[in-house]
C-alpha positions as CSV (number, residue, x, y, z in Angstrom):
1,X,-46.5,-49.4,67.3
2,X,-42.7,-50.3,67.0
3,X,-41.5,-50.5,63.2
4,X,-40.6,-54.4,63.8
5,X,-45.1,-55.1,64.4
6,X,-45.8,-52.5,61.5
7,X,-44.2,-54.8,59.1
8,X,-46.0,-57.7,60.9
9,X,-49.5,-56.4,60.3
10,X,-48.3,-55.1,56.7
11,X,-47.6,-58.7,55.7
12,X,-50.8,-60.0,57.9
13,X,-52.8,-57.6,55.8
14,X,-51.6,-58.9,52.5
15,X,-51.1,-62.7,53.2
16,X,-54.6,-63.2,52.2
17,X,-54.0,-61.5,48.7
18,X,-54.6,-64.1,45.2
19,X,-50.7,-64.0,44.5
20,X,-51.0,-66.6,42.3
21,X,-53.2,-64.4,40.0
22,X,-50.7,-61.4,40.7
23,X,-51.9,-58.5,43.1
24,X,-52.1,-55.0,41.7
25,X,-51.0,-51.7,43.9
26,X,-55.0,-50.8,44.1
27,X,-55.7,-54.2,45.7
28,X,-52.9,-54.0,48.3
29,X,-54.8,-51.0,48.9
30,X,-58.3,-52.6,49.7
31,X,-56.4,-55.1,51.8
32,X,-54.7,-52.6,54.0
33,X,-58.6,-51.1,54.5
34,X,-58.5,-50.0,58.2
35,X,-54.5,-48.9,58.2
36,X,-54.3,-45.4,56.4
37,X,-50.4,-45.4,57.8
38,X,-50.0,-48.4,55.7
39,X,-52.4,-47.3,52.5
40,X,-50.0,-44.2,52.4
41,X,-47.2,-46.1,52.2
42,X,-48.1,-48.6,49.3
43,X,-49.4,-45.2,47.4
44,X,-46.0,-43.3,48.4
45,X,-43.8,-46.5,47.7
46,X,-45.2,-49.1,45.6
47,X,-45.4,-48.3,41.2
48,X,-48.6,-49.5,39.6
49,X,-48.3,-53.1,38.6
50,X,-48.8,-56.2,39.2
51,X,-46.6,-57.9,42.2
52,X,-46.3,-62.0,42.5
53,X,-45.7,-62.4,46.5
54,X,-45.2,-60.5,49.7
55,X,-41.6,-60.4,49.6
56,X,-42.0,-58.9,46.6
57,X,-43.6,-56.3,47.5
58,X,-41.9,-55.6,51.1
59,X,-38.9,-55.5,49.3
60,X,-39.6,-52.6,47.6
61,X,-40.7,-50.4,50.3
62,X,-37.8,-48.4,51.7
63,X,-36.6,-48.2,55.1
64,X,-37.5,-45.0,56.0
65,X,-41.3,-45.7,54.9
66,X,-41.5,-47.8,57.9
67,X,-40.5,-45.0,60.2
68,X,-42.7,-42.5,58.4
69,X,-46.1,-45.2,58.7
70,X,-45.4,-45.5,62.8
71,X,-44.6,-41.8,63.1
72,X,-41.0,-41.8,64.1
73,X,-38.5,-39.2,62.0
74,X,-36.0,-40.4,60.1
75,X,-32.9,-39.7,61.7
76,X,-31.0,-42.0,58.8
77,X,-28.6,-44.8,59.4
78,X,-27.2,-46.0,62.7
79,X,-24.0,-44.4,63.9
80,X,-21.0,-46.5,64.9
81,X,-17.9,-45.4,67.2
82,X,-17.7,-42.1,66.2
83,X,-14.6,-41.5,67.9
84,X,-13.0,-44.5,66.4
85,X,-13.7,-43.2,63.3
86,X,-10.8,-41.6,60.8
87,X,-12.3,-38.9,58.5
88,X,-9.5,-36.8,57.7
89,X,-12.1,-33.6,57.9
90,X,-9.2,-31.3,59.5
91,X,-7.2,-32.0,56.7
92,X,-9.4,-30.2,54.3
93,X,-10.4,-27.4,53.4
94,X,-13.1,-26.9,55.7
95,X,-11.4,-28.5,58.5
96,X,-8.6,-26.7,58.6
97,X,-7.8,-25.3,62.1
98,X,-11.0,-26.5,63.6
């Protein structure tokens, strides 16, 4: 499953979830019953409290917890034009005559 439908079944899971009452970490929980990726991730990621809509709550969850529920390693950001880009390593002191 690509990290783009993870997210899509994460807030599928939850929609359902009495926001209006506020929903606790245990019940996002219950709600992800069947998805143990995802059940890791809200006990990895979300703090105990009480949360007052989805976006709350997939706000919090980093990056790099998205990777780790599909299986993918996280390799960090995305790298530009490396070439392009001006660093000035040689002209430290680790770069010095490399």
């Amino acid at each position: 499953m690509d990290e783009g439908k993870i997210r899509i079944v994460f807030a599928d899971q939850i929609a359902d979830c009495d926001w209006a009452a506020g929903v606790s970490k245990s019940e996002l929980i219950s709600a992800l019953d069947g998805y143990p990726a995802l059940q890791e991730m809200v006990i990895q990621y979300i703090a105990d409290g009480t949360y007052d809509s989805q976006g709350e709550v997939m706000a919090v969850i980093p990056e790099q917890a998205w990777q780790d529920a599909q299986g993918a390693e996280w390799l960090g950001g995305e790298v530009g034009d490396i070439e392009g880009m001006h660093s000035r390593f040689d002209e430290g002191p680790v770069g010095v005559g490399q």
